[in-house]
N, C-alpha and C positions, 0 to 999 in steps of 0.2 A: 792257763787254759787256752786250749785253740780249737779251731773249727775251722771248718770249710768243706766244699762239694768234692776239692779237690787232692784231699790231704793223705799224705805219703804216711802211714800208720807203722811200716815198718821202721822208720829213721826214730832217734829220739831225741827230740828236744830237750837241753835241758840249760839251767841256770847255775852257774858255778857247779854242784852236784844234782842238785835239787832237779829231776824229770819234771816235764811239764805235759799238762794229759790232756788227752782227745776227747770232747764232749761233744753230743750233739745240740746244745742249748743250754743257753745263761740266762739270768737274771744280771741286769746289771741296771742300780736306781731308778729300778721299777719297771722298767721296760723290758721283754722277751727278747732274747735274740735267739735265732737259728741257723743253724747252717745250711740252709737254703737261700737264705739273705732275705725271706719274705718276712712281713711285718705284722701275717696272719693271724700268728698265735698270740700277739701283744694285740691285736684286733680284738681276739675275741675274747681276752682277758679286761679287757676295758670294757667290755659289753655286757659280759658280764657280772659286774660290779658297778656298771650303769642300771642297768635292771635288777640287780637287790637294792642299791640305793632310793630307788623312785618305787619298790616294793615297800618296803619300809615306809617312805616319804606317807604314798597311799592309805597304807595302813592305819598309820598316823591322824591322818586327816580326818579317815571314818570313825575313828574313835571319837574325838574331838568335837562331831556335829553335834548343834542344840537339840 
């Protein structure tokens, strides 16, 4: 996989035969990457899953009072 802002779509990379493809965004252990280079979308993915986390947490708590 490759990516970049800059990337020549006609040429074809490849590995021994094996083509190697143009994405616009990976996952790679857990972290978003994009071909912008910004760290936006892994921003708002962690926000996201901060906020169901402490949704939950919340929920939790209310249940729980005497």
């Amino acid at each position: 996989m490759t990516f970049g802002a800059r990337t020549n779509r006609n040429s074809a990379l490849k590995i021994g035969n094996t083509p190697i493809e143009y994405v616009s965004s990976f996952k790679y252990l857990g972290c978003n990457f994009a071909k912008s280079g910004s760290f936006l979308t892994m921003r708002r993915h962690l926000v996201n899953q901060a906020n169901k986390a402490l949704h939950l947490l919340y929920k939790r708590l209310y249940t729980c009072k005497p």
